[in-house]
C-alpha angles and dihedrals in degrees: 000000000000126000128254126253122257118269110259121232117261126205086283093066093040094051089045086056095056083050090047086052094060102068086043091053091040084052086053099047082053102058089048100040102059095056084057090049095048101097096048091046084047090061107038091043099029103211126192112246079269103059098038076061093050083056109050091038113039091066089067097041097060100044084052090051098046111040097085078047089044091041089050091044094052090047083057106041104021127274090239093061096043092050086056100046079046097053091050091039086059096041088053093047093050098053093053090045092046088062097030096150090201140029098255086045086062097040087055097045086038083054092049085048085054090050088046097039083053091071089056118077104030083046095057091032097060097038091063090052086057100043096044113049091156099101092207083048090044105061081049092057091043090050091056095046088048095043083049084072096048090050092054083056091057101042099042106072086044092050091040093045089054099048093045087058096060100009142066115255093255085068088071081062094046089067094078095051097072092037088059098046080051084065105035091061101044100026083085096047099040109034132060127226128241143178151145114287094199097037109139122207131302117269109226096190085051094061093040094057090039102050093041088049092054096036085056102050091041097052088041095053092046093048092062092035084063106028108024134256109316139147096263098061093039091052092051097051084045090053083050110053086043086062103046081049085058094047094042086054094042086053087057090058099043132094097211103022125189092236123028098226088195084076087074090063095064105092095211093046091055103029083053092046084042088055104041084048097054088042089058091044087061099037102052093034094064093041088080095059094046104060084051099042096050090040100031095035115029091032093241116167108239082248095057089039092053086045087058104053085057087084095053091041085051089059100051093056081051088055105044086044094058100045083095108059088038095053086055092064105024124039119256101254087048097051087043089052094044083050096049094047101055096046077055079059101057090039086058097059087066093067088070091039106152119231096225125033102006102121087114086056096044090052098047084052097045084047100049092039077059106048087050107046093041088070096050092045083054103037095042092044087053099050083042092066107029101056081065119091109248101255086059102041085101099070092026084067088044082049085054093041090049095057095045092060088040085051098045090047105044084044089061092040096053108033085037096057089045091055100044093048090052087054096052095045084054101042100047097091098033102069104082125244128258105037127155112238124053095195088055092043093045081046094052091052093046110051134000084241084070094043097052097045082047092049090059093056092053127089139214107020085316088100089050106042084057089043089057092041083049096057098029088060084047096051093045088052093050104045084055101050091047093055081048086055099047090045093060087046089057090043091042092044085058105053090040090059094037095047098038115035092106095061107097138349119241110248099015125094118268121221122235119245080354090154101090113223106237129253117275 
């Protein structure tokens, strides 16, 4: 007797997904608008180079180092319940960041945002894995929680930018407070709640091991992203892995672990985590070369060069909207290469990126490196969590999550550390001899920015001659690293459509979690 197909979604799932989308795309808003807020919160508190750093960054640390503890704790006590405890959580904490009276008061509120932002994902995640069991419904459903994202990119500098005209910069945190009564008063009535009927207690020694072990790499990689290779940071990622090898070995002796290691062995559920992390690591690596070279090259304002990622941002909705009707008529892994392959080819374009006059160039590939990556973040996030049986789908989305942040910092580690060694190979010799300033001249070796503040101080075509070594370094670190990028894609296109080509027929129902897990 065959089975039955799986229920379809009905309007109140639907409308739960577009309440599910609010928290994402506030997540989003808040990692934009507080770049925008940072001089004003520079001048009013006041913080040492240190703890400006603390404030940008331990947001994202602890949302990095919470989300395999946040995803384990939804599968106990329901993800419905966590995302809500989450939502008031964050409005608590941003009303408390948005008056922070001192510089440690808003690292500590920006730290419980991080706690609270941590339910998030793996709570919304996992709940659309439960809503939606039609496999074809369900990558809908994933492209638009992964395009919400991408709209709170978009929004965010435009909200942030017109309340720091007329508002204080506590206003950028305020946005999130009505977004999450919103949900707390129609995520009840909307939204089902799910857990796992046979989940055991939660193991404390697990999420003490797990979040040091994240806290530690990350701070370690973005050490290095930001000062250079040195003992501290690589002590600290080796701290690190040599945790997350004492928690991997403590899960293999426990009845109820945190994380079910036999997912690993499932090779769609790894070759799909291998690629959304790489993604990530290309993504977020040249991201770092595209806002200076639109502002330090091209002489872009912050405000036009934020105009012009909305193209890119666009397409990436496009992309994450359109997996649907593509994986109806092309198998997953096919669709995923293809992806991965054309986003190579935008990557690519920027090896023959021209040093005057090529905005139009920058925005097709910004464009095409969109429209090819956004197939692969949904498609792999759906086969993440779906190769995981239901009661786990909470920790196999913070599983997803976790290697995204691990991508998108190793990406700017790496290939930041690979650009900025190229700049100041290429600078050592540009700056002229005899300056006054040794911070100025160390800072026009080290970054454009510096060159650029040096090169105004300087007289006669002196200015200029740095100004044109400046961009041209730039522009030779970031033609390499992009052919770097577009190589892994390749790399990357090829092992997706070898591995999981299996996995799916084009116009044939796919079964949901139909990977069985093996046998212990």
């Amino acid at each position: 007797m065959s089975a039955s197909p799986p229920a379809r979604a009905t309007v109140r799932e639907w409308t739960g997904l577009a309440v599910i989308a609010l928290p994402c795309m506030l997540y989003s808003m808040d990692l934009t608008v507080l770049n925008l807020a940072i001089p004003a919160i520079s001048e009013e508190l006041k913080p040492t180079a240190s703890q400006l750093l603390w404030i940008v960054d331990i947001y994202g640390f602890f949302v990095a180092g919470l989300l395999v503890t946040m995803g384990t704790l939804g599968d106990r006590i329901g993800r419905r319940r966590l995302l809500l405890i989450g939502a008031a959580a964050f409005g608590i904490a941003s009303v408390l960041a948005a008056f922070s009276t001192s510089a440690n008061m808003l690292i500590a509120t920006r730290a419980l945002l991080g706690v609270a932002g941590a339910t998030l994902a793996p709570s919304t995640l996992s709940l659309i894995r439960n809503m939606f069991l039609d496999p074809a419904q369900r990558t809908v459903a994933i492209g638009v929680w992964i395009s919400s994202y991408s709209a709170g990119a978009v929004i965010g500098p435009v909200v942030g930018g017109v309340l720091l005209q007329f508002f204080p910069w506590g206003s950028v945190f305020l946005i999130g407070v009505p977004v999450m009564v919103l949900l707390l008063v129609l995520g009840p009535i909307l939204l089902p709640e799910y857990r796992d009927p046979d989940a055991g207690r939660l193991d404390l020694a697990s999420v003490a091991l797990s979040l040091a072990a994240v806290l530690a790499v990350i701070y370690g990689i973005k050490q290095i992203a930001e000062h250079g290779p040195d003992v501290v940071p690589a002590l600290s990622i080796a701290v690190g892995v040599s945790l997350g090898w004492m928690f991997a070995r403590r899960q293999k002796r426990l009845a109820n672990p945190m994380i079910d290691l036999q997912l690993f062995r499932l090779p769609a559920f790894t070759v799909s985590l291998a690629a959304y992390m790489l993604a990530c690591f290309v993504m977020f690596g040249l991201f770092l070369y595209n806002a200076q070279y639109l502002q330090l090259v091209l002489g872009l304002s912050p405000l036009h060069a934020g105009l012009w990622s909305v193209p890119s941002a666009a397409a990436f909705i496009v992309g994450s909207m359109v997996v649907s009707a593509l994986v109806r008529r092309m198998r997953p892994a096919y669709v995923m290469g293809g992806g991965l392959a054309v986003a190579a080819m935008g990557f690519a374009m920027l090896i023959v990126l021209p040093a005057q006059g090529g905005l139009a160039w920058m925005v097709a590939s910004a464009v095409i490196s969109s429209l090819g990556l956004a197939p692969v973040f949904t498609l792999a996030t759906d086969v993440v969590v779906g190769s995981a049986p239901p009661e786990r789908a909470g920790v196999a989305s913070a599983i997803s999550e976790t290697s995204s942040e691990f991508g998108g910092a190793l990406g700017i580690a790496i290939l930041g550390s690979i650009g900025a060694a190229i700049y100041r190979s290429t600078m050592a010799d540009a700056v002229p001899a005899g300056l006054a300033g040794a911070a100025e001249v160390e800072a026009a070796r080290s970054t454009l920015g510096g060159a650029v503040a040096l090169a105004s101080q300087l007289t006669g075509s002196a200015g200029a001659e740095l100004l044109d070594a400046g961009r041209a370094a730039l522009l030779h670190g970031l033609r390499l690293t992009a052919g770097i990028c577009a190589a892994v894609l390749l790399v990357v296109a090829g092992l997706v459509a070898f591995r999981l080509r299996g996995a799916g027929e084009a116009n044939a129902p796919r079964t949901p979690g139909a990977a069985a897990l093996p046998e212990r």
